[in-house]
C-alpha positions in Angstrom: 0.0 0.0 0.0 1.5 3.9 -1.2 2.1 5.9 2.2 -0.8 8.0 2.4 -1.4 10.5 5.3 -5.2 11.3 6.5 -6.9 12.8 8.8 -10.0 12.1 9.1 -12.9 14.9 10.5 -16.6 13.2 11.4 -19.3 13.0 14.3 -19.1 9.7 15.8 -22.8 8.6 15.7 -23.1 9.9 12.0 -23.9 7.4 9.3 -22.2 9.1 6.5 -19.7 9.3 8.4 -19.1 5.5 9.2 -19.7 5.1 5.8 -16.8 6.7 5.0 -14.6 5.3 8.7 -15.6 2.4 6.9 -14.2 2.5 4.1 -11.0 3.9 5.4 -10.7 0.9 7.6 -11.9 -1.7 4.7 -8.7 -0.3 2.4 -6.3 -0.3 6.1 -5.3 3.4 5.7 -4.3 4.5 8.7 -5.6 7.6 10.2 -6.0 10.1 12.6 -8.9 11.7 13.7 -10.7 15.3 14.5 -14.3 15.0 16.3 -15.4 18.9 17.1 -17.7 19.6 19.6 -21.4 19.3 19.0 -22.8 21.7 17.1 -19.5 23.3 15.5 -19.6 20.4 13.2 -20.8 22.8 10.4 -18.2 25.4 11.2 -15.2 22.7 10.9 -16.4 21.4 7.7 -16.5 25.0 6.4 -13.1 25.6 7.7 -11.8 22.3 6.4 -12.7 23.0 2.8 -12.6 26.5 2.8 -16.0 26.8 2.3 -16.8 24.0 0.1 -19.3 21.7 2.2 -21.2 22.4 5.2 -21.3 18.7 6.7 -18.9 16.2 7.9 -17.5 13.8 7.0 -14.0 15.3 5.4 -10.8 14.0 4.9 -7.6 15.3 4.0 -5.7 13.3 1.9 -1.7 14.0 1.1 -2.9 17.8 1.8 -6.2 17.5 -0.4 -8.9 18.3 1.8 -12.2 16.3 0.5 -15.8 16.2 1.4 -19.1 14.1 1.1 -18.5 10.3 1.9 -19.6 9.3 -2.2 -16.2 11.8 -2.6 -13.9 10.3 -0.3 -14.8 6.7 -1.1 -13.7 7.7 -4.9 -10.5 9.4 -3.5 -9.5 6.4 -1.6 -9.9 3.9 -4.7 -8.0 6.2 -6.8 -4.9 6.7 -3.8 -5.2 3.4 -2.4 -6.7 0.8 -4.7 -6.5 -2.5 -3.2 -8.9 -4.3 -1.6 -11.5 -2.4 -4.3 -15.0 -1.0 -3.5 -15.8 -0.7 -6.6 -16.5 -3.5 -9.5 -14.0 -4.1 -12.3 -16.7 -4.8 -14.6 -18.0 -1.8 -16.0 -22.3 -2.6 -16.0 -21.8 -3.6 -12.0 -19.6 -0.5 -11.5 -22.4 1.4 -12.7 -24.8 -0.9 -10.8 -23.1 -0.5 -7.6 -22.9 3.1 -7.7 -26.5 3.6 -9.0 -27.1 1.8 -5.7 -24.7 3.8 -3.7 -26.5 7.0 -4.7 -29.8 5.6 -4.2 -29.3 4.8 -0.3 -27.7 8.2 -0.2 -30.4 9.7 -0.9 -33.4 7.8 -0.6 -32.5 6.5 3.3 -30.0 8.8 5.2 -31.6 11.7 5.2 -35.3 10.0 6.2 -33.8 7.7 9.0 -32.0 10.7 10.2 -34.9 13.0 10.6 -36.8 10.1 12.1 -34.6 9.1 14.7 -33.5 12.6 15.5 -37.2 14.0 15.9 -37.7 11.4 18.8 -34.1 11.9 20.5 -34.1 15.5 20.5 -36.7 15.8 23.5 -34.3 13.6 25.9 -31.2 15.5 26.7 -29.8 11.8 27.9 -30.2 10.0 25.4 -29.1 12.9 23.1 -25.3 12.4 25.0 -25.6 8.8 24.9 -26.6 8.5 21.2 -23.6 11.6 20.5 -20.7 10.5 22.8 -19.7 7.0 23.1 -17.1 7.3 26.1 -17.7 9.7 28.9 -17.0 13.3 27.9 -17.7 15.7 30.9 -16.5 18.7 29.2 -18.2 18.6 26.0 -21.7 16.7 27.9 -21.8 20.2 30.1 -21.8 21.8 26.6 -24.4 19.8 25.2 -26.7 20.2 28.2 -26.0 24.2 28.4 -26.9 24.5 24.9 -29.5 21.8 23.9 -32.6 23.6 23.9 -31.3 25.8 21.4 -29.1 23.1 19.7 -32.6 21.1 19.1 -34.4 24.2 17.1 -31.2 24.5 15.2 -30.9 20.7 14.0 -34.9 21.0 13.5 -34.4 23.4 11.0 -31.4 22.1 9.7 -32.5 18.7 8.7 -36.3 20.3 8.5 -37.9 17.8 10.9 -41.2 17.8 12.1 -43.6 15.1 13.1 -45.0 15.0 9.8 -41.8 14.5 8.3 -40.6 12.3 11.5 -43.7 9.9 10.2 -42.8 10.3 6.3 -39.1 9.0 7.5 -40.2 6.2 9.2 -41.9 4.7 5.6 -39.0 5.6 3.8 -36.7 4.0 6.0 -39.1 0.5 5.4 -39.4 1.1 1.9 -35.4 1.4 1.7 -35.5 -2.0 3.8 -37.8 -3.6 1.6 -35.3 -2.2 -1.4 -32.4 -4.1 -0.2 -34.2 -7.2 0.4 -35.5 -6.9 -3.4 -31.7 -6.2 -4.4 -29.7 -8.7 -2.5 -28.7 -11.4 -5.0 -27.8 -15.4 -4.6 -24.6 -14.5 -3.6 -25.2 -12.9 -0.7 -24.6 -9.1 -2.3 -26.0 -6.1 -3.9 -23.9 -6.3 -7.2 -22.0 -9.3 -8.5 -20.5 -12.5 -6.5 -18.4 -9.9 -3.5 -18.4 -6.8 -1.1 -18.7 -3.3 -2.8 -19.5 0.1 -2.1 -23.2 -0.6 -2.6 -23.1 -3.1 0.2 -21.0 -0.8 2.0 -23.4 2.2 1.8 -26.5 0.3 2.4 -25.4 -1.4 5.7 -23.8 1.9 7.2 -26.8 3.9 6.2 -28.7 1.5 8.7 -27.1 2.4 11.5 -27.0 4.0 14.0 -30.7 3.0 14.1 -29.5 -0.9 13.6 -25.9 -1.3 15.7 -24.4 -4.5 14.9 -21.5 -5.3 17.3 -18.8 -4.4 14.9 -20.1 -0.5 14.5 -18.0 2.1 16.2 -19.8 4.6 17.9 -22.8 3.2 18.3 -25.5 4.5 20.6 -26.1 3.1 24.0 -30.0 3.9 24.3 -32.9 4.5 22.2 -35.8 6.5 22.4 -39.1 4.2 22.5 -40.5 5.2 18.8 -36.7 4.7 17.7 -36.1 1.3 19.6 -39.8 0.1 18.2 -38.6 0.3 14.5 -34.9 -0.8 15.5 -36.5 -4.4 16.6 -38.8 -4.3 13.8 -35.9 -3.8 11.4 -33.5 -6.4 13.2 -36.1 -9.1 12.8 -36.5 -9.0 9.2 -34.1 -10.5 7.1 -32.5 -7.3 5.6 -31.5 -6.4 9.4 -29.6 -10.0 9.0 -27.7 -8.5 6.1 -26.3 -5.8 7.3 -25.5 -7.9 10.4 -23.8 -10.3 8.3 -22.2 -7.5 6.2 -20.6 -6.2 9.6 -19.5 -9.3 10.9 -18.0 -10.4 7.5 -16.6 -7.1 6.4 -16.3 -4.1 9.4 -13.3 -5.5 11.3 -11.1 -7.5 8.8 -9.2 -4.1 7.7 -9.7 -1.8 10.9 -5.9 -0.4 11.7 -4.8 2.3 14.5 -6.4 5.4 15.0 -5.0 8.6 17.3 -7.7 10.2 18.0 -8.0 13.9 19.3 -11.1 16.5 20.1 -11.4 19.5 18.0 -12.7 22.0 20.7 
């Protein structure tokens, strides 16, 4: 593997985010790590790209500063090729990314408006869902500023209980799409793991946590546990399961991680 430096800037509970820790771990580029303290996550990305994008994840590569995890994934198949996310064969390339774009857009933003509209309301499980190792500093920010923090991600990802409800039925329908897409062997596209599988089984969580997730939540609002065991139950939830267990940890290396404050 070429010597590549990274660093790697995210929110821990994100799924975009894992999508693209994910990958970094799948390809074993090491890395080190920048998690800024809640709600400045918008202000680092700014900073980070000089104005480019607005959310995290971002990564700096050899000095080239990239956002948007469909971005970085691209970036780390072109610096770092081996093992490859994406297809050799040109029709499941364009099959897997087709796919990749569809859970992009069609489940991360809907699961994240539904779980967030039920965890805003309990300042707990807001820290527990945001900070997976005890963090007194940055929980005292959270609680200081969480009434206003709440309006602001409201508006920001333009929840309301209608659209809570809306993302609740889109995050089934995108369950029912994977089970319609997952073929004989086991996979979204062709006979092995790509970045369709990849996007799909990261996009799940946190709402599904399979052992092998970093970062995961430690409790659930009710509405938000309710659908979690529905979803685990059905056999999609075994996929992305399976996808965990087979794929998450094979390629995780050594991170240094640091807080941005």
């Amino acid at each position: 593997m070429p010597h590549v430096t990274v660093v790697l800037w995210h929110i821990e509970v994100s799924h975009y985010n894992e999508k693209a820790r994910w990958a970094l771990d799948y390809k074993g580029i090491p890395y080190s790590s920048r998690v800024p303290m809640p709600g400045l996550h918008r202000v680092r990305a700014l900073v980070a790209t000089r104005g480019k994008h607005q959310r995290l994840p971002v990564v700096e590569i050899d000095g080239r500063r990239i956002g948007d995890s469909t971005a970085i994934i691209a970036a780390l198949e072109e610096h770092v090729p081996e093992p490859p996310l994406y297809p050799a064969d040109p029709e499941a390339r364009t099959r897997a990314l087709e796919l990749e774009d569809w859970f992009d857009e069609e489940l991360a933003p809907e699961l994240r408006r539904f779980v967030w509209h039920h965890t805003l309301a309990d300042t707990d499980v807001v820290a527990q869902t945001l900070f997976s190792r005890p963090s007194p500093v940055r929980e005292r920010f959270l609680r200081m500023s969480a009434p206003v923090a709440a309006l602001l991600v409201r508006r920001d990802y333009r929840i309301t209980s209608e659209s809570a409800d809306r993302g609740r039925d889109a995050v089934r329908a995108a369950m029912d799409r994977l089970e319609s897409e997952v073929g004989t062997s086991g996979y979204l596209v062709g006979d092995g793991f790509t970045v369709a599988d990849l996007t799909a089984a990261s996009l799940f969580t946190p709402l599904l946590t399979p052992p092998e997730r970093p970062y995961a939540p430690t409790a659930f609002a009710p509405a938000v546990q309710e659908l979690r065991d529905e979803l685990m139950a059905r056999p999609g939830g075994a996929w992305v399961a399976r996808m965990y267990a087979l794929h998450r940890n094979q390629h995780v290396t050594e991170r240094v991680d640091a807080l941005s404050h």
